[in-house]
N, C-alpha and C positions, 0 to 999 in steps of 0.2 A: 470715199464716202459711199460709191453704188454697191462695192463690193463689199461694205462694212452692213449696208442694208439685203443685200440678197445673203449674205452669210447668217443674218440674225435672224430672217425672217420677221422683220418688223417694219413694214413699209408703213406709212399714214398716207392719207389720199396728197397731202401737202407734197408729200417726198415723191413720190409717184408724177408726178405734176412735173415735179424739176427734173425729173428723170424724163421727163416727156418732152420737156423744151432742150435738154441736152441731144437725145435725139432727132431733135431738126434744128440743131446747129451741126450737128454732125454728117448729116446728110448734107444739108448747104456745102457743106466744106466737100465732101465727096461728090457733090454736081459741079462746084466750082475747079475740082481737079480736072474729071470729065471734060467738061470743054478745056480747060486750060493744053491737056493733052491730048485731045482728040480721043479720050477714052467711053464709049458708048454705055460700057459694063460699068465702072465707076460710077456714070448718070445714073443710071438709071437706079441704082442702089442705092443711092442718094436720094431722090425721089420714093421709092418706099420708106427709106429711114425716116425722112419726112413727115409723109402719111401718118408712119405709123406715130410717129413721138406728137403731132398733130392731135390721132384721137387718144393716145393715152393721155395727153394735156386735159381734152375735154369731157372726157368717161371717167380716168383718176383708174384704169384698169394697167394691169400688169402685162409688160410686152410679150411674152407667149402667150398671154389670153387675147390680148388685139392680131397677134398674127394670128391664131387658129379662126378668130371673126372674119378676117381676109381672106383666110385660105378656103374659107367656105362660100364665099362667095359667089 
């Protein structure tokens, strides 16, 4: 489904959203390996995933538009 929307170019705010809560399950999942194996780089990559699936939930913006809002930080 995400690569059926980044191929079409036709996101709606709705699909963006989901793509946004996929994003911080996926980071969970990558903080949860982190500890699980004492990997510090996994955590913490999982914690931006987070973040960032976080404000694309709440903006409904597209993930290289929230990481370049980051990166500007």
């Amino acid at each position: 489904m995400y690569l059926y929307i980044i191929l079409n170019n036709k996101t709606t705010d709705y699909e963006l959203i989901r793509i946004g809560k996929w994003n911080q399950i996926k980071g969970n999942a990558k903080q949860q390996y982190g500890v699980t194996f004492n990997d510090d780089e996994s955590f913490s990559e999982g914690k931006y995933d987070e973040m960032v699936g976080k404000i694309q939930e709440k903006t409904g913006k597209a993930k290289d538009e929230v990481k370049k809002e980051i990166a500007s930080w």
